[in-house]
N, C-alpha and C positions, 0 to 999 in steps of 0.2 A: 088136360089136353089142350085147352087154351092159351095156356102156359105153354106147352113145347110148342104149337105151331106158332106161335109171335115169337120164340125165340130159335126157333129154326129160319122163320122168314127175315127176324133181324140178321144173322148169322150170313145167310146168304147174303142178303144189303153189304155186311161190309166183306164178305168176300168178294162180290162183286165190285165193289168203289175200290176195294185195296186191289185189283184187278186191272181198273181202267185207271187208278194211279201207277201199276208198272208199266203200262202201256205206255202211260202220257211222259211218265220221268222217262220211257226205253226212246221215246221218241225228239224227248224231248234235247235240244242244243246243248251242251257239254257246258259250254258258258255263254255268256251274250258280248260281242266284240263292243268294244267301244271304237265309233265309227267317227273321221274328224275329220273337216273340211281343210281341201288343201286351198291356199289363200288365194293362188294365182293359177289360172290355164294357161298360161306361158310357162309356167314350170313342169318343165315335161322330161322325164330320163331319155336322153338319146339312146338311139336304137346301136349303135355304136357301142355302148357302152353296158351292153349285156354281157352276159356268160355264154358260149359258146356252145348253144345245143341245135346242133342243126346235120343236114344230110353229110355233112362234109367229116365230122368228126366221132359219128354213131357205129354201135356196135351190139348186135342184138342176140340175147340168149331166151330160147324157148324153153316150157317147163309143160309143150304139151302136143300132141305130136301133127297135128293137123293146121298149118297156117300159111299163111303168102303173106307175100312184101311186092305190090303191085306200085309201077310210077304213076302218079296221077298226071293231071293235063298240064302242069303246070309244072313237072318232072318233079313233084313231089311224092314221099315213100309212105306208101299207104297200108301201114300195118292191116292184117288182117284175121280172122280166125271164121272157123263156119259157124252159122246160125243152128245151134241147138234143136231150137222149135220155134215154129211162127206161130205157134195159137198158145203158147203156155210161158210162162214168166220162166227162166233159165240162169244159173249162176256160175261162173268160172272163178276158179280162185287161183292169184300166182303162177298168173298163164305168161308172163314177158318180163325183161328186165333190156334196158334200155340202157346204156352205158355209153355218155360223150367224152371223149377223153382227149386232154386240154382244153378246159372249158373257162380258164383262164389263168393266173397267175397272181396269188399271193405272198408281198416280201419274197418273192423270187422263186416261189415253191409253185409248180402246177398244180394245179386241182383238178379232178375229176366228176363227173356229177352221175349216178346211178339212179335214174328214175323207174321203180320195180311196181307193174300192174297186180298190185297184192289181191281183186277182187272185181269183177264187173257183173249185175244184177239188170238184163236184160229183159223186159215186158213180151208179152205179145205183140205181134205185130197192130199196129192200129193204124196206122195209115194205109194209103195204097201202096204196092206193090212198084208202080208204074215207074223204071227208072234203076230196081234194082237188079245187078246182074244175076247171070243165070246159072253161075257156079256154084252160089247158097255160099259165099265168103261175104261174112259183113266187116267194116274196117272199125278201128274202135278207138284208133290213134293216127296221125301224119305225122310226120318230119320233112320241115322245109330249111330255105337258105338261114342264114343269120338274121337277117331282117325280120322271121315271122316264125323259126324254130319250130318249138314243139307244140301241136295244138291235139289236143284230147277231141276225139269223134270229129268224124268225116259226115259227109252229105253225099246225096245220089248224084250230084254236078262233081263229086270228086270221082265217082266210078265203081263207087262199094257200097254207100248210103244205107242207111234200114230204119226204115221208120217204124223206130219204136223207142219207149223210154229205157231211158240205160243210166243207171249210177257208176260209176269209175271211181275207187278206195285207189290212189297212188301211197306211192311212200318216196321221197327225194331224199339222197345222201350224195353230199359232198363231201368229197377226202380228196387226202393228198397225194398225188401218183407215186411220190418217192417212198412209202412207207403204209400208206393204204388206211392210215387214220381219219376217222372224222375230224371236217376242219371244226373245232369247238369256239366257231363267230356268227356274228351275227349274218343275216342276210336278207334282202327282201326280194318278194316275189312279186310281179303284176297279172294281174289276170284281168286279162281282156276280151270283151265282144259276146259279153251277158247281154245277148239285145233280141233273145226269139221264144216268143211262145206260145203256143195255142193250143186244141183241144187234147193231145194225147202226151206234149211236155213242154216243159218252161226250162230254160238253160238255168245252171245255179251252180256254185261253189261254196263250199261248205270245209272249214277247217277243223281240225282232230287234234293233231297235236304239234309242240314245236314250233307253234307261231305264238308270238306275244299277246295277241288279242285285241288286238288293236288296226284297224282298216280306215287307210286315208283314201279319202276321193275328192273328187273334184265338186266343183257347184253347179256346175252341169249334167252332174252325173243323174240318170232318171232310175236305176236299180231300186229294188227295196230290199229290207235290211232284215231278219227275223233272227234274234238270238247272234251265232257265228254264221249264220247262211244267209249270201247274196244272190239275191235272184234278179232273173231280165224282169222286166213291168209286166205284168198280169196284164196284159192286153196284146193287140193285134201285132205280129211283127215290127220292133224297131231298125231293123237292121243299119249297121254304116259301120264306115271304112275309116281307113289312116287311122289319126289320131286319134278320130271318135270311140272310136272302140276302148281306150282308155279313160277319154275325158267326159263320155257322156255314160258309157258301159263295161267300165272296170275298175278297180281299185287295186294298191298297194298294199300287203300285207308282209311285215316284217317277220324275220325268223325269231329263234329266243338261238338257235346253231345249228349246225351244217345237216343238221337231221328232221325233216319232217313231213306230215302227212294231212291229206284232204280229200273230199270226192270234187268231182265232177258229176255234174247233171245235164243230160242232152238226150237229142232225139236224132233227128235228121238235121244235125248242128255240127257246129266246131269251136271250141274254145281256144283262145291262145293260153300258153303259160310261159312266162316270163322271169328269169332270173337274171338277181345281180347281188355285186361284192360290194360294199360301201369301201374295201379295203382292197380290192381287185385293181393291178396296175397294170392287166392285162385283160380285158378292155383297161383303157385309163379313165377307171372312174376316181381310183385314189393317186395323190400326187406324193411321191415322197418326200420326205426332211430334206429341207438342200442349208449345208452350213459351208460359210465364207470366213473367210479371215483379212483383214486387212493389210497385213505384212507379207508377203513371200522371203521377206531377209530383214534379221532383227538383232541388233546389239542388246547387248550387258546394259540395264535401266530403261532400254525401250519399251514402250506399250505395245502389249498384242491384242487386238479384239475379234470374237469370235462373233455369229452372227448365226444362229439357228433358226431357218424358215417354217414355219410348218401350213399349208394353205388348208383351212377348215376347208369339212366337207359342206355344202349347200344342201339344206335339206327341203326336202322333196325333192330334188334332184340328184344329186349322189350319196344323199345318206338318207334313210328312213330312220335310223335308230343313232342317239346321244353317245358319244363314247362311252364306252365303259367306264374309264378311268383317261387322265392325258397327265403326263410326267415327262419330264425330261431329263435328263441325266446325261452328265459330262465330268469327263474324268481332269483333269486338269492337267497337264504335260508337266515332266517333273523337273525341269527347267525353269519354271515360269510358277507366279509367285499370285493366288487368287486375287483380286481387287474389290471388283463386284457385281454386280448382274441385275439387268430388269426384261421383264416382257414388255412389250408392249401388242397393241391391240392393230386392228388393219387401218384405224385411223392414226397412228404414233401415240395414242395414251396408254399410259402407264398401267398397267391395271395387275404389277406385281402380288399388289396385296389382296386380288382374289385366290391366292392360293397361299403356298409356304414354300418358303426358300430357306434352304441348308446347306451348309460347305462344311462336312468332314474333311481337317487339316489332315487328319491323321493316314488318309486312304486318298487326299484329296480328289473326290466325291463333291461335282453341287448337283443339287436335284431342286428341282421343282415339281410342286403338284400342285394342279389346278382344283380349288375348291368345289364342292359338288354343287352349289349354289348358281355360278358361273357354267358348270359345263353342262349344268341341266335345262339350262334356257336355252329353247330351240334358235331363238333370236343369233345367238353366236353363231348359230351354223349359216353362214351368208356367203360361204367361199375368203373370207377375209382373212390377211396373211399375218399371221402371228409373226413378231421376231424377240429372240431370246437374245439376246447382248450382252458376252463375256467379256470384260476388262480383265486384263491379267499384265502381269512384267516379268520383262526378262532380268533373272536372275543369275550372280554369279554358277558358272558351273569349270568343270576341270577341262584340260587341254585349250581346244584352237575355236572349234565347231562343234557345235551339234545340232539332231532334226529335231524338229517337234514337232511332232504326229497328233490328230487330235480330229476325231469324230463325238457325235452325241448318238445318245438313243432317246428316241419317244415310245412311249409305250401308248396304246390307245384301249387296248383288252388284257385281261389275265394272261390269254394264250396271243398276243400278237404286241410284238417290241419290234421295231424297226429301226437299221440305224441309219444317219447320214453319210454322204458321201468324205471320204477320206480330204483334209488338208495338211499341209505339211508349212513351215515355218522355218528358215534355214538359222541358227542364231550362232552367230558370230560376235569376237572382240574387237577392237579396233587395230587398223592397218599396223601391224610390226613387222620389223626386219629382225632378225640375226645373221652375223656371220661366225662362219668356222672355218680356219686354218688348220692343216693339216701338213707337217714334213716328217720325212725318217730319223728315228729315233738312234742316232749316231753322234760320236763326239765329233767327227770332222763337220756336220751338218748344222748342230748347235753351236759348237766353238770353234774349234781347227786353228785358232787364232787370227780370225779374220774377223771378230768383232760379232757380236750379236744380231742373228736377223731380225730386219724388221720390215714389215708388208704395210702397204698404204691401199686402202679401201677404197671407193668413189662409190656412193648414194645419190641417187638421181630419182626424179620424181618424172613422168611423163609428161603429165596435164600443166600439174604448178610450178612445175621451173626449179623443183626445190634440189639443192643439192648439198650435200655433207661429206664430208670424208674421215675416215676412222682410219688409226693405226694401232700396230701391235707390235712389242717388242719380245720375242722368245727370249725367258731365262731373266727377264727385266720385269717385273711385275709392276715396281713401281712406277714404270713408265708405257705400262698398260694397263691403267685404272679401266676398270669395267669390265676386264677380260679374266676369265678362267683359265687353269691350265690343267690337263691330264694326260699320262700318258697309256694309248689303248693298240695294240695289235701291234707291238713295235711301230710308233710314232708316234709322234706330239701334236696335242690338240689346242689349239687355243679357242675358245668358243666368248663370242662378243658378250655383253649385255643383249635382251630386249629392246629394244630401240618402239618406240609406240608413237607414232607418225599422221601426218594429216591424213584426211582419206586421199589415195591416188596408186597408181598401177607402178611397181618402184623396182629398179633394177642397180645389181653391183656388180662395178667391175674391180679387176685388182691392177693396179697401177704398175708397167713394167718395172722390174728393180734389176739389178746385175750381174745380184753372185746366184739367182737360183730361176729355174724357167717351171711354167705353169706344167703339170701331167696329165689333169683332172678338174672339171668343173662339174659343178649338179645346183638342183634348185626344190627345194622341196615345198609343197604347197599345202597351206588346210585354213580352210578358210581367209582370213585377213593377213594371215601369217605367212611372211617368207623364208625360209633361211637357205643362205646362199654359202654352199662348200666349195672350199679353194685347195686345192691339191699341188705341191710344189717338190723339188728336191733341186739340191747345190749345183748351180752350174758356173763357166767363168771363172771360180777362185782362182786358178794358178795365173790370172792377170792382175792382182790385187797384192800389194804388199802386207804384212803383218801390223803396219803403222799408219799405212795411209788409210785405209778403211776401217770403220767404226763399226758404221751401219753400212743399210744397204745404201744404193743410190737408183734415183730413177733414169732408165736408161737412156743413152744419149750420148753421152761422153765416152773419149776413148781412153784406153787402158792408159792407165798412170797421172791422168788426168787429175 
């Protein structure tokens, strides 16, 4: 008998300890954040440069049938629903979804933000009454301008107030408007104005899931820290404004991506909640790749240099979280012949060989990747402007001209590659001329016995003065060295040499001659290249004897001359 009552009373002991440890694990913080001093109070995210959740761009779905959207005094939107019961603790689950749409702009893609009230667990009432309205609608959320967005729990000075303790379960998703994906990046959140609490609740924030674990504050900040949950100070009202509300009573907490979840803690309070894009070019917290080129117009042997910017983010102020990854990647234009490439740092050092550098000839392909050494040291992140510097040459290619088109991409996440803005490089050969002759394919036009035509050229230079003159004998080759002859469409072509010339702007005329008048001129252009077509057919012969004339002559003289 003694035996089973000591092993019945044991029995009970650890059911009871294994009792008040599911308790204490049910109660107990998912994990403990690691909480880290931000260096400076002058590092502050401008308000400016949040995501876009405020009155202006909100859209609200109910999941229950009793509620108001009252304007507060300050023409703020004062979510609401009715109080349950004033003397008994009450629970509402997946009562609102909150939907701000264009709440900023990623690599060009809008994003959306769905903040969905998955739960709120409302006390009795414990304070007084005095202040609350008389409809029995208590408010549980606001939405204001841009500056101050969305704050979780209103106060009796907003018009709805209810003093009593209330947990708020949110759940936040960002996606993309065009396709309705979660954006899978990073993101971090601020929460500010954890500064109230007394006898019936103390304001707090408590993370679930989807954040990284990790809460930066400031050195002023007066909160305390328990496990993942930030609390106002266990004492008398702190309350304050502006900045304080982040510098002395709230912190940053980064995402792990576009999806995640936390309570709120409040009484007759209001929390802010705060988002931002370390990648977001809408606000302009991220700057994009800007790449230069130093040529706009580039010959056969010339050097082309590229110049890829990328301006780090500043952390604690536009990035909470390390790139993922940082790569860059440049196709090489297929004209232009690789040389070679360095980074350098926001001071001009070199610092190539924190990463790896490749140039596939085969796909020409360079890529660079930043070692994780380098990109893991917050220290980089200072706002300092990286530049990646391509040397390349221009190589022979076919015809007159060509463009060379030439963007880079950086990748900074798995899911986010950005490219730079588009440059263009015109590459050209050097200044040549061609002429082409052109008469009807006729024996009186070639022979007729007036001797063999032959056309005198003038080359003329604008700028340098220069001049030359070319002639061409039809039916005489030997005394048209450098001239071709064909004949195409009924007529005969005589087409010069190349002629490759100093640089200048060059024009040809054809020198009046006797027996044949001009019908046709043209000029064709492409790039450096001219050629200039001469159109002619026989005129004058029956003034010219069969022995007096050879050649042509340039005009001026009169018949028999």
């Amino acid at each position: 008998m003694q035996y089973y009552v000591t092993k019945r009373i044991g029995s009970m002991m650890l059911i009871t300890l294994m009792l008040i440890a599911i308790m204490f694990s049910a109660a107990a913080p998912s994990y403990a954040a690691t909480v880290k001093t931000i260096p400076s109070t002058s590092t502050i995210v401008a308000k400016a440069n949040k995501l876009k959740l405020s009155k202006d761009n909100y859209s609200l779905t109910w999941n229950i049938t009793n509620h108001k959207v009252k304007t507060g005094k300050n023409a703020e939107k004062l979510l609401c629903i009715p109080i349950k019961n004033k003397t008994a603790a009450w629970t509402v689950t997946n009562f609102c979804k909150v939907k701000f749409t264009n709440a900023g702009v990623i690599n060009g893609r809008q994003i959306d933000c769905t903040v969905n009230f998955d739960s709120m667990t409302v006390t009795a009432r414990k304070g007084s009454s005095t202040g609350e309205t008389s409809d029995g609608y208590m408010g549980f959320a606001s939405i204001w301008g841009i500056d101050d967005g969305l704050q979780v729990g209103v106060t009796i000075d907003d018009g709805c107030g209810y003093r009593a303790s209330k947990k708020v379960k949110y759940t936040a998703t960002i996606t993309y408007h065009d396709t309705g994906e979660v954006v899978n990046l990073p993101f971090f959140q601020a929460v500010r104005d954890l500064d109230a609490a007394n006898d019936y609740y103390r304001e707090a924030w408590e993370s679930i899931s989807g954040y990284t674990g990790t809460y930066y504050k400031y050195s002023t900040n007066y909160n305390t820290f328990s496990g993942n949950k930030v609390l106002a100070p266990n004492s008398n009202d702190k309350l304050v404004t502006g900045n304080n509300e982040l510098l002395k009573a709230g912190i940053y907490a980064p995402t792990t991506g576009g999806k995640f979840s936390a309570y709120f803690y409040e009484g007759n309070s209001g929390t802010l909640m705060t988002l931002y894009s370390q990648y977001s070019t809408n606000p302009s917290v991220f700057v994009n790749p800007v790449k230069t080129v130093d040529k706009t117009a580039a010959r056969v042997g010339d050097t082309v240099t590229y110049t890829v910017k990328h301006t780090m983010g500043t952390f604690y102020k536009t990035a909470m979280t390390i790139y993922g990854k940082l790569e860059i990647t440049d196709i090489i234009p297929e004209n232009l012949e690789y040389v070679s490439a360095v980074l350098t740092n926001g001071s001009g050092t070199d610092i190539t060989d924190k990463g790896t550098l490749n140039y596939d000839e085969s796909t020409r392909t360079l890529k660079f990747v930043m070692g994780d050494t380098w990109r893991n040291n917050i220290a980089n992140y200072n706002g300092q402007v990286l530049k990646f510097t391509v040397t390349t040459k221009v190589k022979e290619f076919e015809g007159y001209e060509a463009a060379s088109e030439n963007k880079a991409t950086l990748s900074y996440e798995n899911n986010l590659s950005v490219d730079t803005n588009l440059v263009t490089t015109s590459l050209t050969k050097p200044y040549m001329v061609q002429i082409v002759k052109s008469i009807p394919d006729s024996g009186d036009q070639l022979e007729g016995g007036h001797g063999k035509p032959t056309f005198v050229f003038k080359i003329s230079g604008k700028n340098t003065g220069y001049v030359r003159y070319a002639s061409v004998t039809f039916g005489d080759e030997n005394a048209s060295a450098g001239w071709t002859f064909s004949k195409e469409n009924g007529r005969w072509i005589a087409r010069s040499q190349v002629l490759e010339l100093a640089d200048d702007e060059y024009s040809v005329t054809e020198l009046d001659v006797s027996r044949f008048k001009m019908t046709g001129s043209s000029v064709y252009a492409s790039g450096n290249y001219r050629r200039f077509t001469f159109e002619n057919e026989k005129d004058n012969w029956q003034y010219f004897s069969h022995k007096s004339v050879v050649i042509n002559r340039l005009r001026g003289g009169a018949a028999g001359e």
